[in-house]
Structure formats: C-alpha cells, structure tokens
C-alpha positions as CSV (number, residue, x, y, z in Angstrom):
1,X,-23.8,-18.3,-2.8
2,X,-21.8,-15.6,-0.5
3,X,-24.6,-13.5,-0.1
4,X,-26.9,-16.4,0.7
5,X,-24.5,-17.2,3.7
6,X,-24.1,-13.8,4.8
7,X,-27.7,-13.3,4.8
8,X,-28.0,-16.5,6.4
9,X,-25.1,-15.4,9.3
10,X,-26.6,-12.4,9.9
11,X,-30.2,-14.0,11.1
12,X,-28.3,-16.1,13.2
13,X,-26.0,-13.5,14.3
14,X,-29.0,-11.2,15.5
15,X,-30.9,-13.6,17.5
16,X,-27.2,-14.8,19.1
17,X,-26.2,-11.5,20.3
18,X,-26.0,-10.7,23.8
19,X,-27.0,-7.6,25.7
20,X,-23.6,-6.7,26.8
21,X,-21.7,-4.9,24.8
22,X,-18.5,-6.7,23.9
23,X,-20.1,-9.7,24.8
24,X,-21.2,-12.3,22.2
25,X,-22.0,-15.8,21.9
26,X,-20.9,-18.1,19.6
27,X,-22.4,-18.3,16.6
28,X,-22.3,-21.4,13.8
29,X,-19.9,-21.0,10.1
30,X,-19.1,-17.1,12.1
31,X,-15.9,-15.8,13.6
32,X,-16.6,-12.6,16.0
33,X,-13.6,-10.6,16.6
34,X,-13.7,-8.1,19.6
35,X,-10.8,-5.7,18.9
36,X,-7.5,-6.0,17.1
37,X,-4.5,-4.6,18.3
38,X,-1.3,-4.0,16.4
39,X,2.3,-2.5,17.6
40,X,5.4,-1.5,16.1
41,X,8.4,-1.2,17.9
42,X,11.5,-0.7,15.6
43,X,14.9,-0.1,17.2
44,X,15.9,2.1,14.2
45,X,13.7,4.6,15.9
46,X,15.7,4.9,19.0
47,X,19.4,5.1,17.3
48,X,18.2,7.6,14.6
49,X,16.0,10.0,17.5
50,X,14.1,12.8,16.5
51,X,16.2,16.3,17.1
52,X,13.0,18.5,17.9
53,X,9.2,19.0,17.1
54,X,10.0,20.1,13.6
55,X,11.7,16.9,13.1
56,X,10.5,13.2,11.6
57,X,11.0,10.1,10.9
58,X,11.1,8.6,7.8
59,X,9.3,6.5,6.0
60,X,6.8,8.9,6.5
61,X,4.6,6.2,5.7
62,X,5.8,3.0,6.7
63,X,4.8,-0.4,5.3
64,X,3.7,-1.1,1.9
65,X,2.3,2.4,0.7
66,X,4.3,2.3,-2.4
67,X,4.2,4.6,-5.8
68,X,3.8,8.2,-3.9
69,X,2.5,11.3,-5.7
70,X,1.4,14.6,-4.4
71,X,0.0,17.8,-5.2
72,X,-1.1,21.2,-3.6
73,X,-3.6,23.4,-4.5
74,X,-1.4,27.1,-3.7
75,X,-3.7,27.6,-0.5
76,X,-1.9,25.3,1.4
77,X,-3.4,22.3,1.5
78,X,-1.4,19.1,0.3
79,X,-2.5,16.0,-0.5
80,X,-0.9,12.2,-1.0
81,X,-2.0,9.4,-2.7
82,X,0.0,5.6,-3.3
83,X,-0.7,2.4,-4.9
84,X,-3.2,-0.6,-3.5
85,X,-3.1,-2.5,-6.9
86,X,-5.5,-5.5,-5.9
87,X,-6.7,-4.1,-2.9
88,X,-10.4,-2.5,-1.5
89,X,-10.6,0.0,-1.7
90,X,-8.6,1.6,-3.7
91,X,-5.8,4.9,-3.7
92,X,-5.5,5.9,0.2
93,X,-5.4,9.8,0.2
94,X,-3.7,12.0,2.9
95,X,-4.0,15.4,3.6
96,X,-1.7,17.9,5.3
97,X,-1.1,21.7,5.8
98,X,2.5,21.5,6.9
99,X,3.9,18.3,4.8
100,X,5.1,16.7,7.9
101,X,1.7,16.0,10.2
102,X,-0.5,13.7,7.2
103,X,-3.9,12.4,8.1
104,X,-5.7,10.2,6.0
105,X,-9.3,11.8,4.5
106,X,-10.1,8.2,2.7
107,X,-9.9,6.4,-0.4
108,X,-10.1,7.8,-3.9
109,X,-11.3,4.7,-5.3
110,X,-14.1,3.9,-3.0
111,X,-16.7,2.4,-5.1
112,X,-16.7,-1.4,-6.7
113,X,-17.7,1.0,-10.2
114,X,-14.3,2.6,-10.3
115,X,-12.5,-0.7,-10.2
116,X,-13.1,-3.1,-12.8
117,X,-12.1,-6.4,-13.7
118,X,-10.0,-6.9,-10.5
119,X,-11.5,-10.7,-9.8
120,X,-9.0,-13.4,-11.3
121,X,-6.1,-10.9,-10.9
122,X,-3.1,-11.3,-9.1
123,X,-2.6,-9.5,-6.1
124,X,-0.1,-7.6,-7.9
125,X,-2.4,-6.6,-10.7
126,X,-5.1,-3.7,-10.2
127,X,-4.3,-0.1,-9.5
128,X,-0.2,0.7,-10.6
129,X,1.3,4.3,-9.7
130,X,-1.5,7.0,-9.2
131,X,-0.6,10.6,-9.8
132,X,-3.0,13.3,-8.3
133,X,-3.0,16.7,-10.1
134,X,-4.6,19.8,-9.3
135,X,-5.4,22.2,-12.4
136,X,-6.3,25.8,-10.8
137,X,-8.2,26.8,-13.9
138,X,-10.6,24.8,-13.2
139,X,-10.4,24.3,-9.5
140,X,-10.1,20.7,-10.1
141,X,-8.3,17.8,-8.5
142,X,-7.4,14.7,-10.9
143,X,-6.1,11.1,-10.2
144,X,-4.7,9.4,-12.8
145,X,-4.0,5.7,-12.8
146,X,-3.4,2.2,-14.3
147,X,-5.8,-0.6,-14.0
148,X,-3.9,-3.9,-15.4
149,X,-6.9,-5.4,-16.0
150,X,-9.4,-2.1,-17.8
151,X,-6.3,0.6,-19.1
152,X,-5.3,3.8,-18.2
153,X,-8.1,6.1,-16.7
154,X,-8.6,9.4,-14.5
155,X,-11.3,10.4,-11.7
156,X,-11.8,13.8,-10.7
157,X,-13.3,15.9,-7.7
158,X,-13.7,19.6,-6.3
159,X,-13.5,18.5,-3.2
160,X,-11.0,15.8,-2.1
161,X,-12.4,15.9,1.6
162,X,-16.1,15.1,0.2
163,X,-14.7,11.3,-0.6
164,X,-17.0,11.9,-3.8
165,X,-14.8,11.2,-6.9
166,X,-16.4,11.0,-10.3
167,X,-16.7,7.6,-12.1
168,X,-13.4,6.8,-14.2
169,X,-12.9,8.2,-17.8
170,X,-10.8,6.1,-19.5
171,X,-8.1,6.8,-22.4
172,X,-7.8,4.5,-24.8
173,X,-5.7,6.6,-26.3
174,X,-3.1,6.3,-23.6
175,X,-1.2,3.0,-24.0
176,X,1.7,1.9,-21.1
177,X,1.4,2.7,-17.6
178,X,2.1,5.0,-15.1
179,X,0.3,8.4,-16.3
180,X,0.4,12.0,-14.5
181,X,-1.0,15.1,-15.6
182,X,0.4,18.3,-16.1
183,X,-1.2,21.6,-15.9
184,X,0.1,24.7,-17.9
185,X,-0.2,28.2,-16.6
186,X,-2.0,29.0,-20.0
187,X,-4.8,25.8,-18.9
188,X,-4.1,23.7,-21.1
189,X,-3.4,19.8,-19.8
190,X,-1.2,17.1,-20.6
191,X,-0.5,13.7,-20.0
192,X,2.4,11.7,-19.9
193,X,3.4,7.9,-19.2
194,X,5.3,5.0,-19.7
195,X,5.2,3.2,-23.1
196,X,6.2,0.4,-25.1
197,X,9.4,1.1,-27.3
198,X,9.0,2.5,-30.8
199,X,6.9,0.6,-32.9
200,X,6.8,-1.3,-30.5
201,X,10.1,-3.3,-30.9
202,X,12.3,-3.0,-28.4
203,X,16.0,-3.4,-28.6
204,X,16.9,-5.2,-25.5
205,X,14.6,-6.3,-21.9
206,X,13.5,-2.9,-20.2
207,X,13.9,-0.5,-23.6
208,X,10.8,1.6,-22.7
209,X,9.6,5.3,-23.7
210,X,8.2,8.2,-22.1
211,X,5.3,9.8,-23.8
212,X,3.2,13.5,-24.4
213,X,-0.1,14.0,-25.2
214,X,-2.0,16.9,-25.1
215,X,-5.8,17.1,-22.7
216,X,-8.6,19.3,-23.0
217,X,-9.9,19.8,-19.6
218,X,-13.5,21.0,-21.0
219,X,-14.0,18.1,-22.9
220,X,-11.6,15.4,-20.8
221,X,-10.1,14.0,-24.1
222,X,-6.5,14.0,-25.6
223,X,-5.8,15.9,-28.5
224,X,-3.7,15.9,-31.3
225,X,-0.5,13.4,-31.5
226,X,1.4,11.7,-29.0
227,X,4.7,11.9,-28.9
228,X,7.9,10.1,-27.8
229,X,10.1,12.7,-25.3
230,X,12.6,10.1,-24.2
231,X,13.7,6.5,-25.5
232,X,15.6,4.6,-23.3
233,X,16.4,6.2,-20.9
234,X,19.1,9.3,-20.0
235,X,22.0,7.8,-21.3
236,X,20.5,5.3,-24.3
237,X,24.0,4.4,-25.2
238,X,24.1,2.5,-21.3
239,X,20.4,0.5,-22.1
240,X,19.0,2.0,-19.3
241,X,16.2,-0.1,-18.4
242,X,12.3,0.9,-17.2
243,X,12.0,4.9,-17.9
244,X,8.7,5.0,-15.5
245,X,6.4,7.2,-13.4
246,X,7.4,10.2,-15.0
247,X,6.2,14.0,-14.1
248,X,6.2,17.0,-15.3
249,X,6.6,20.5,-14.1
250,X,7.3,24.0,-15.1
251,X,9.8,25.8,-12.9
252,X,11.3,29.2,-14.0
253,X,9.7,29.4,-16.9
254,X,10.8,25.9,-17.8
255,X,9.7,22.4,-18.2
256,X,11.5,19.8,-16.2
257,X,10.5,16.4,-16.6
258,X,11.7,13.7,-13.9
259,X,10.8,10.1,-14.8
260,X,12.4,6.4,-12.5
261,X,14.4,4.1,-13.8
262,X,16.3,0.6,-13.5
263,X,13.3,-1.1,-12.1
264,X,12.2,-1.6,-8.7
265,X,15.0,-3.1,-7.2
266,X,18.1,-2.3,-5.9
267,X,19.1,-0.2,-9.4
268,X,16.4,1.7,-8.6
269,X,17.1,5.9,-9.6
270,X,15.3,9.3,-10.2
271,X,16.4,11.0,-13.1
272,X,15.5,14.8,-14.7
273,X,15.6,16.3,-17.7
274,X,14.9,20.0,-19.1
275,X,12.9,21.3,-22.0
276,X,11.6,24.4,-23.4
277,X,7.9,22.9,-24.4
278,X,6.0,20.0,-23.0
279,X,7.3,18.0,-25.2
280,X,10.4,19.3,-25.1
281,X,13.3,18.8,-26.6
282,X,14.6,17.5,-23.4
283,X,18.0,17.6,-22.0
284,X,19.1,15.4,-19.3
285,X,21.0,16.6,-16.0
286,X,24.9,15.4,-16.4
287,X,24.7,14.5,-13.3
288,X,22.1,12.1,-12.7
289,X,20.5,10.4,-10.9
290,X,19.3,12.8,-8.2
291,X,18.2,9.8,-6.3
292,X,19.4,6.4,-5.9
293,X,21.2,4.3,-3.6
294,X,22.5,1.9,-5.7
295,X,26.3,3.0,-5.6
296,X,26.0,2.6,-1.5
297,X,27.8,-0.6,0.4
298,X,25.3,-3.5,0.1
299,X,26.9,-4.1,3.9
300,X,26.2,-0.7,5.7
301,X,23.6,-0.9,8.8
302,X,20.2,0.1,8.3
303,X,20.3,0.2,4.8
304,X,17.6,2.2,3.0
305,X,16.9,0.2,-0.9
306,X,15.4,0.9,-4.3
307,X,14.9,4.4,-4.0
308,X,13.2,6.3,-6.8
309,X,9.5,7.0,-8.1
310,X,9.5,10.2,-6.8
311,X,7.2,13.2,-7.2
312,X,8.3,17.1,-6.2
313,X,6.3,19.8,-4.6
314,X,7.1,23.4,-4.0
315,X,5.2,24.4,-0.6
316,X,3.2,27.4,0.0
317,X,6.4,29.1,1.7
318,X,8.8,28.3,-1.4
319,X,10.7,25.8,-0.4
320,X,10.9,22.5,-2.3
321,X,10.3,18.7,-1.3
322,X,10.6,15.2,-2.7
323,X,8.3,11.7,-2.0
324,X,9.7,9.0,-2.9
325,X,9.5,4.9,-2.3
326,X,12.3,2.6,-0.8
327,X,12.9,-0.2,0.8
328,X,14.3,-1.3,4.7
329,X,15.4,-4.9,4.0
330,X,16.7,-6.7,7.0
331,X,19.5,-9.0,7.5
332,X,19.7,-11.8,4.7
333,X,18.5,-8.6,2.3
334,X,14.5,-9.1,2.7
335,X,12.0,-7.4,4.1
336,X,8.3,-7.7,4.7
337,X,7.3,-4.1,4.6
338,X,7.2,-3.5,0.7
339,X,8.2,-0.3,-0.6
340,X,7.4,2.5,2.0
341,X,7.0,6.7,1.5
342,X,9.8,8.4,2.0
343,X,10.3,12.6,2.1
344,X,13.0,15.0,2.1
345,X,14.0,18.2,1.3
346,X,15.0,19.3,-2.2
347,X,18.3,21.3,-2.7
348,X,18.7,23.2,-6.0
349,X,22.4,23.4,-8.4
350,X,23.5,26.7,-9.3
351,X,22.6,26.1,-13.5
352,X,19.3,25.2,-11.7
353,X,18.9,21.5,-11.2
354,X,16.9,19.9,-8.6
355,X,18.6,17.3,-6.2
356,X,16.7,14.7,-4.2
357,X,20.2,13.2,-1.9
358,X,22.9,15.1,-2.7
359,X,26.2,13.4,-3.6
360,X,24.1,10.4,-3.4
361,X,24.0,9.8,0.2
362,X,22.2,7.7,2.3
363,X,18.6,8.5,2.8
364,X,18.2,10.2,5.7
365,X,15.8,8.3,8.4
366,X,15.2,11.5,10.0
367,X,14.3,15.1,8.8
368,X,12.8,18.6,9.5
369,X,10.8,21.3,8.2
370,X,11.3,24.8,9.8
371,X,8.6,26.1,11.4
372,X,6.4,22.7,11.9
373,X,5.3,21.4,15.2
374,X,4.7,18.0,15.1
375,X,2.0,16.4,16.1
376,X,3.4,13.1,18.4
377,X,-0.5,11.8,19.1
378,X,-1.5,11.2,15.8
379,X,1.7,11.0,13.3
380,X,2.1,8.8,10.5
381,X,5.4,7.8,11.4
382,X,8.0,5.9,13.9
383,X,7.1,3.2,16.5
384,X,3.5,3.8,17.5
385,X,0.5,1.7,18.5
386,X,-2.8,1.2,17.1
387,X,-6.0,-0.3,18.9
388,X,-9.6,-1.0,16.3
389,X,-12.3,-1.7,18.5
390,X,-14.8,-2.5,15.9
391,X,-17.4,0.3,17.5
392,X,-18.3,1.9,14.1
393,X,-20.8,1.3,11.5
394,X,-17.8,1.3,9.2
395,X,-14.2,0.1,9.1
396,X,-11.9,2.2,9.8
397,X,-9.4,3.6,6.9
398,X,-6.4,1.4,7.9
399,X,-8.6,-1.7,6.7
400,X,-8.9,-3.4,3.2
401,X,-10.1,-6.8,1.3
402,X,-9.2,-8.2,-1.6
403,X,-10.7,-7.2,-5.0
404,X,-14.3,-6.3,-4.0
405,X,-16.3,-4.8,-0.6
406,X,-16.3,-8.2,0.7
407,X,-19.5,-6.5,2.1
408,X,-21.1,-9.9,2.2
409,X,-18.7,-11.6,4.1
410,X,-18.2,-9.5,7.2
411,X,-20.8,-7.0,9.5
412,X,-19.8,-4.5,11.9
413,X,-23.7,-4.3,12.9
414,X,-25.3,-7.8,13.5
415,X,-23.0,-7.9,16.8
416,X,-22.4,-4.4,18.4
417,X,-18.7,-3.8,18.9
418,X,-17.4,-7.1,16.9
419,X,-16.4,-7.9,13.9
420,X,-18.2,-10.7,12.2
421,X,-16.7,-12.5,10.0
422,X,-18.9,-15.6,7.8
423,X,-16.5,-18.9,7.0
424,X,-16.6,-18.2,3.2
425,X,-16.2,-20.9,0.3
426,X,-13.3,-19.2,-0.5
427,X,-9.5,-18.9,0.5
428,X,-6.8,-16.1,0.2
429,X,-5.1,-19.0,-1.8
430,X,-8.0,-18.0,-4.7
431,X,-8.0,-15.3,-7.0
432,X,-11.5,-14.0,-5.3
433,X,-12.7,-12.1,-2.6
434,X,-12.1,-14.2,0.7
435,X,-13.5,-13.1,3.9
436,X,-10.5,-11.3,4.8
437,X,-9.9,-7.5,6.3
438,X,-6.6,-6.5,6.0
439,X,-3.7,-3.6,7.0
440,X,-0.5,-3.0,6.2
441,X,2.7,-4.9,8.6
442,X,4.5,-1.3,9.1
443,X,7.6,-2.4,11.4
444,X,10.2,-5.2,11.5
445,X,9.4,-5.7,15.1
446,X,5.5,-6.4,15.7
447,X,2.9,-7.8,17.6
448,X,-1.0,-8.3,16.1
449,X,-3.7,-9.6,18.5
450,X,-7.0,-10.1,18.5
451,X,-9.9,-11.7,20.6
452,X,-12.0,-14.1,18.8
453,X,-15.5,-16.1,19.3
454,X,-15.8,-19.1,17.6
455,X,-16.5,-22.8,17.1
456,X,-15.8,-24.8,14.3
457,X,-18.7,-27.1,12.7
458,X,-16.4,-29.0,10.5
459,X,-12.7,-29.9,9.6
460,X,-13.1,-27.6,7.2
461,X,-14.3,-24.3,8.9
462,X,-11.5,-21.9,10.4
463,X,-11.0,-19.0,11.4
464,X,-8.6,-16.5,12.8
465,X,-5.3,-13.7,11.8
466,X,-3.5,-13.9,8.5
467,X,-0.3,-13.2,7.6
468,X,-0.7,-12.5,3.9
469,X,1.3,-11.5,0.8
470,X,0.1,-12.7,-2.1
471,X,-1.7,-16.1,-3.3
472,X,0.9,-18.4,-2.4
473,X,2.7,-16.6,0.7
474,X,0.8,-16.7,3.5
475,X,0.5,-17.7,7.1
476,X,-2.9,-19.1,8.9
477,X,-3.1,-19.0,12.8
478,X,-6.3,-20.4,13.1
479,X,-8.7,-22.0,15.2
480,X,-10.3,-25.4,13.8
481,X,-10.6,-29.3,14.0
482,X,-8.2,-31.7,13.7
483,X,-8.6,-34.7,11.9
484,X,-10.5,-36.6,14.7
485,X,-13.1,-33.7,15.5
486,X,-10.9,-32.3,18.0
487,X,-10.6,-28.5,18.8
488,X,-7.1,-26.7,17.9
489,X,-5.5,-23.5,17.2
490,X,-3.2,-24.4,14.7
491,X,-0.3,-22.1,12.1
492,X,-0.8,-23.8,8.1
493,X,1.9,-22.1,6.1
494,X,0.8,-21.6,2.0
495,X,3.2,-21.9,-0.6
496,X,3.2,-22.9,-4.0
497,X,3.5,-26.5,-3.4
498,X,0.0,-26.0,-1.2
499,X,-0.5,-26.1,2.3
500,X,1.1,-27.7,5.5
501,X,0.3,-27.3,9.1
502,X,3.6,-26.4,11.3
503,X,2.3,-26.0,14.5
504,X,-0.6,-27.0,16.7
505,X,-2.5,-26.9,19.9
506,X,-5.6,-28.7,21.6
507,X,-7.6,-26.4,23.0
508,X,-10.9,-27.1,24.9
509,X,-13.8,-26.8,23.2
510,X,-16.1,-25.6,26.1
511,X,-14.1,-22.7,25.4
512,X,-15.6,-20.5,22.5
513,X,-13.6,-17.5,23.3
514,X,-9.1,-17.2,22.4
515,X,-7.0,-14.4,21.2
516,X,-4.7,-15.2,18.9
517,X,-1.4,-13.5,18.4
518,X,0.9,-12.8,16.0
519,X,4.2,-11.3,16.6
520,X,8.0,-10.7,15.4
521,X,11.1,-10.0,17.3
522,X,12.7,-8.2,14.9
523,X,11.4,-9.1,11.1
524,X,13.1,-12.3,10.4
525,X,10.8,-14.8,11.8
526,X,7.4,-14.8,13.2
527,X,6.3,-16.2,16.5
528,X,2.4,-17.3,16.6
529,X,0.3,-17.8,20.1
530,X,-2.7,-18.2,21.4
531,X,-4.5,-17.6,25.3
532,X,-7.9,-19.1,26.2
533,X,-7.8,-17.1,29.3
534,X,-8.2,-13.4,27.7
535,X,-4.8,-13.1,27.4
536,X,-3.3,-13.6,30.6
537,X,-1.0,-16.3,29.6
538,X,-0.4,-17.4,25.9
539,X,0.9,-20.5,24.7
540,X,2.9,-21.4,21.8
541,X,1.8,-22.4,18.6
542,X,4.4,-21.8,16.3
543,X,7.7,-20.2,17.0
544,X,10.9,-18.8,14.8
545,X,8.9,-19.4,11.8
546,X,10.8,-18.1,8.5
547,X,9.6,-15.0,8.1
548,X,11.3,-15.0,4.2
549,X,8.2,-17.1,2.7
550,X,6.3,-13.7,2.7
551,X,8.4,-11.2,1.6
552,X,9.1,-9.5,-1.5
553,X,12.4,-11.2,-2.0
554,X,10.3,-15.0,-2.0
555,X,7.4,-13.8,-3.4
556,X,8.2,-11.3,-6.1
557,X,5.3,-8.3,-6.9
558,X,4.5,-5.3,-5.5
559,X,3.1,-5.2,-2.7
560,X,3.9,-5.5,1.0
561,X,2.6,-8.1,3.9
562,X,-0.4,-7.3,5.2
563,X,-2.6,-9.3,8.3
564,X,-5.5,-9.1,9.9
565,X,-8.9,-11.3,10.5
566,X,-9.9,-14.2,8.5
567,X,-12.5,-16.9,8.1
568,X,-13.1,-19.6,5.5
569,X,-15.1,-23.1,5.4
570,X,-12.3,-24.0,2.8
571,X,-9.4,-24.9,5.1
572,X,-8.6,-28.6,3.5
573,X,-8.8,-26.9,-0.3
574,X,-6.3,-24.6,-0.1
C-alpha cells in the first residue's frame, strides 16, 4: 500500500514540477518542503564563555545522543558512536584527530538488514548502548550492541570511513544488555555485559550482574564459560541497583573494569574496579563513584543530571579522557533534550585510580585540551545554526525516521531542491514507519522553520513539522481542513488520552505555499506560527504551549525530542 502511493506521488510529482529550481507546484496527497532551518540559542553559552581556541563547550554533543563509547586506533584517529534505539538509521559515528573538533562520517547501522524486528516496537526499544572496539591484531573495528527486539550482536569493518559495515553476528550466547569488547595485548577478545542476577533470581528491583566471556576473533564466537565478575553492584551490602554499560581496559599491566549504576536518573554514577585477569578478581575503588552528581543541591543553577555511562580513552599524546551522558533539565526539573555527550579530562590517584570529577564536582560546561585549535565553523557544540536545503540526492546525516528507510514515503529527486513528503496511512501515534524525517531538538531555546507546498484533499490529509517524543508525546503544526472543508494551519497535541486541536488558523486556500514555525523561548513552552507571505510576518497559532507533555520527565524512555517534516492522510485516527 505505501509503495503504491509513493509510486503513485512520484508520477504526479514529475509531471508537476516546475522549471525553477525551488519552485514547485502543488501537488495532490504531497507535502513539498523547500528548506528547513533550525537554531539554538542557549544563554548557558554566554555565562559559561569559552577561555580560548583550545577550549569547548560541553555537551559536546547536545540533544539526545545518549550511551557514548569511543575508541582509537593508536594512529590518532578517534571515533564516537551513541544510541538511536528505534531510530533510521541506526548508531551515528563521529570521527576526530584532536578529541575536541568531531565530524560525523555516518551511520554504523545503515542498512534495513542490520536492524531487525524494529516494527511494533516502542520508540524506546531498538538499538541500547553501542560500544565500538578496535582490536589491532587484526586491524579491525567492532560495534557491539543490543537490539530489544533480535539480542545481542556485533558488526565489524576495516574501514569506519567506507560506511561499509558487515551484516550483524549475533550471540546467543550473550544474554542482558549493554555489551563491549575488550582486546588483550596477547589478541585474544572478550566480552562483557549486563545480566540478569544469578540464576536468575534477584534479591530485590535492580539486583543485576556483570559478565565475562571469552571471543575468538578468527572465528567470531565466544568460548569457554561465562562468568559473573560483579553482583550487585560495588558495595552489595547497599543493593546498588543497575550495574550497566560496563568496559574493560588494561592499564599498567592491569585490568580495570568501569561499569554505571543507580539507573538513569538522578542516582545516576560511574564506578571502577581493579583485577589481575579479565575476569578478575575485581576490587572496587574505596572511593567511588568517580562520576555522579547525585550528592549536588537539587537547587544550584544550571544543573548538569544523571551523569554516568561513561567510556575512557587514552589519546595518542598520553593523556586520558572520559565521555559520558547527562542531563540539562530546566526549571520544574524537565528537559526536552534527553541525555546529551559530555567530555572531560581524566585525573589519576596516586595508588592509581582513574577519576572522572574529582571530589564530585559539578560537571564542568566548559573544557580544554592543550594544544587543540578549535574549529568555530563546523563544531559540534554551543549555540550554532543549521540550514538543510534539500539539494542532495540524499539526506543529510542529521536526519532520521522511524523503524525503517521510509524510502517510500519521501523523494529528494521527483522535485529538485524539495523535500517531498506522500500523506501516508499512517501516524507517528503508530508503531510503524510514518512519513516522518526527523533530528534531534539540541537547545532549550529554539526556532525550527520550514517552507511548505501543499493542499489538502480531505479532512484527513495534513501535513507539516512535528514535535515528537515518543507514541503518545507529540505536537502537530499542520496544515489541513477543518470540519466544514475549510483551509487551516492548525497545532493537535497527542497524548495518551488521543488527540486534541489547541490552536488554529484560517488560511486562504488560493495560497498553496506557508512556512510553519516552531520555536521556544527558553525550553518550557513552545510557541507555533505560521506566514503565508514567505515569512515576512507570521501569525500565531499556538502560543506558551506546555512544553512538559514531551519530555522525559512525562514521557518516560530513552530518548530525546526530536522535530522535523511530516505528512499523513490519517489526521482524524490518531
């Protein structure tokens, strides 16, 4: 059925197109979006200002790019990877030669084959906590991951920059989540993860363990038995709850292994241990956590949350640095950013302990790196803006959809220089892929815009941005019918009751062409508008709208908010 009305829109669409370039008419059951614009301008930025060109701004990643991991391959190349779990596609990947300046190189997950089973999952199902590896014996990069819906499986490359990953080898052998390798200076591999509690009878919510098995690299299978390294937690006689993500690395000639705990909220924590072997004994630190900022006043400005699942790295020139995720709620303690990349230094004890914020500190928003000059046209970080024209034969690496491609629900061809969206029989209310192309909401303070081309056939055809965070949390600024044929641009807020319009519009209908906009003042509520005169003047749709209903705090799971361009012929189903 899709692909029938994709086919079908993209006849119509190539005997509709004009010869100007960003010029297009309207074209029936199709949205055509010109450009989209989005710009962040947090004031956090301007009170915590960069010291020098060796300096940043954390997150380093802002917005949802949750579950970091990194890995270097001694020649100094670095590379980054975080969590989509229900997203297309799947495991962004950044690369950088100085740790500071990152530029995306793609998707590690890039083919509908390496993720399976994600229709009929929650947004927050899919692709948990991927760990990239590089074993030098093999000259091999790995990326090891969680599907929720298939198990725990690995994909490997040569050559991260090729965007050629091998299909995924799964390990059934592997139970739990969150997996990483570890590579031995003698080649041999292991792999370790999150688990169920022995025997799988836990003594209280949250009792989890942290496993060991050993991996033959020539064969890619586990061998021998795997075995339990920690139960509980660091201090068992406490009940620590959710031992995850956990790493390991050999440092000195021994084994350290660093795993999360107390969930994803505010107990959020990095802990570390020390071992002889792999799978150990280990011994924890005395003085952990070496990251958390739990113990900080709930009240204290700017606050920087849920710190932990963190990965270390030892650069090229010796020194040693930390990723990590946390939060920037706002006022009222909710945030729609998700759980952002974070860096900073490592400082070592004396008895030769790694520590992440010493004395447990606040997280520092900014930081440096001797030596680095930063590159200000094209960093990852701060208040910047960011224009997509729609010019290429492909999207570009900020964009996603849900589950699957989606491939037969938008074109960046039919109409040169737009976006073309079909009006699916689908919603982002469903479970499915809708004809939705995403990115992240990176800033408190932002405004999205685009230009769209379209007319409605029916009540229930619309099309326009979405505000989205999962199945139930979402906002639709739209352009439809009302109930008596008549054109609108109208705001329908989803929840789990269903869907209600709170604001609307008339607009003329001899007008085809309106950008829509969608902004916030400063992450607590969101104001929607729309111009019909290229956006000269807009006018209000929707104002101070709670900008709560799509944050984590409302919502629950793991991801952040996302927005971007949207069409469906389901409006009155949602």
């Amino acid at each position: 059925m899709r692909n029938a009305i994709a086919i079908a829109a993209t006849a119509i669409l190539a005997t509709a197109c004009t010869a100007t370039h960003k010029s297009a008419d309207p074209v029936p059951g199709t949205a055509l979006f010109e450009s989209f614009s989005y710009e962040g301008n947090d004031s956090i930025y301007a009170v915590c200002p960069l010291a020098d060109s060796a300096s940043y701004h954390n997150p380093i990643l802002p917005g949802w790019y949750s579950d970091p991991s990194l890995c270097t391959n001694g020649e100094g190349d670095y590379f980054l990877v975080t969590s989509t779990f229900c997203y297309f596609p799947g495991v962004p990947i950044f690369h950088s030669r100085d740790m500071v300046n990152w530029r995306q190189i793609g998707h590690v997950l890039n083919r509908e084959s390496q993720l399976e089973n994600f229709p009929g999952q929650h947004i927050s199902g899919g692709i948990f906590a991927p760990a990239i590896s590089y074993n030098p014996a093999n000259k091999t990069y790995y990326m090891i991951t969680t599907n929720v819906g298939a198990g725990n499986f690995f994909v490997k490359t040569t050559d991260p920059f090729s965007g050629e990953w091998s299909d995924p080898i799964y390990l059934p052998e592997v139970q739990g989540i969150d997996p990483a390798f570890f590579f031995d200076e003698d080649g041999k591999g292991y792999i370790v993860n999150n688990d169920d509690a022995p025997d799988g009878k836990p003594e209280y919510a949250g009792h989890r363990t942290v496993r060991v098995v050993e991996f033959d690299p020539a064969t890619d299978k586990c061998v021998g038995e795997r075995k339990i390294v920690v139960n509980k937690g660091w201090r068992p006689q406490d009940k620590p709850i959710w031992c995850e993500g956990p790493h390991i690395y050999k440092i000195n000639g021994e084994y350290y292994l660093m795993t999360a705990e107390g969930g994803t909220g505010d107990w959020h924590s990095e802990v570390i241990y020390r071992g002889k072997t792999p799978f150990g004994p280990y011994t924890p630190y005395e003085n952990n956590p070496i990251l958390t900022q739990r113990n900080l006043d709930p009240s204290r400005p700017n606050p920087i949350t849920c710190a932990g699942h963190a990965d270390l790295l030892q650069t090229a020139e010796g020194d040693w640095w930390a990723v990590f995720l946390a939060c920037r709620p706002n006022k009222g303690g909710f945030e729609n950013l998700g759980r952002e990349t974070f860096m900073l230094p490592v400082t070592w004890t004396e008895d030769g302990w790694p520590i992440i914020n010493p004395d447990m500190q606040p997280v520092a928003m900014t930081a440096r790196r001797e030596g680095v000059a930063r590159d200000d046209a094209n960093r990852t970080f701060g208040n910047f803006k960011a224009e997509e024209s729609f010019d290429s034969t492909n999207l570009a690496q900020t964009w996603m959809t849900l589950r699957t491609p989606a491939t037969d629900l938008y074109s960046l061809t039919t109409v040169p220089g737009h976006l073309a969206l079909a009006c699916a029989p689908a919603t982002a209310a469903e479970k499915g892929t809708p004809a939705f192309v995403a990115r992240r909401i990176q800033h408190h303070t932002f405004t999205a815009s685009t230009p769209m081309t379209f007319v409605p056939d029916s009540a229930s055809q619309a099309a326009g941005i979405l505000v989205f965070k999962d199945e139930t949390h979402q906002y639709f600024l739209g352009r439809g019918l009302d109930a008596q044929g008549n054109d609108i641009v109208f705001v329908d807020r989803t929840s789990p009751e269903g869907y209600e319009t709170i604001g609307s519009i008339s607009i003329d209908h001899s007008l085809p062409a309106v950008t829509l906009r969608v902004s916030s003042p400063d992450g607590l509520t969101y104001d929607f508008a729309c111009s019909t005169d290229g956006g000269k003047q807009f006018d209000t749709v929707a104002e101070g709208v709670d900008a709560r209903h799509t944050s984590t705090a409302a919502a629950g799971g793991f991801t952040g908010t996302t927005v971007g361009p949207y069409a469906t012929s389901m409006r009155n189903s949602h």
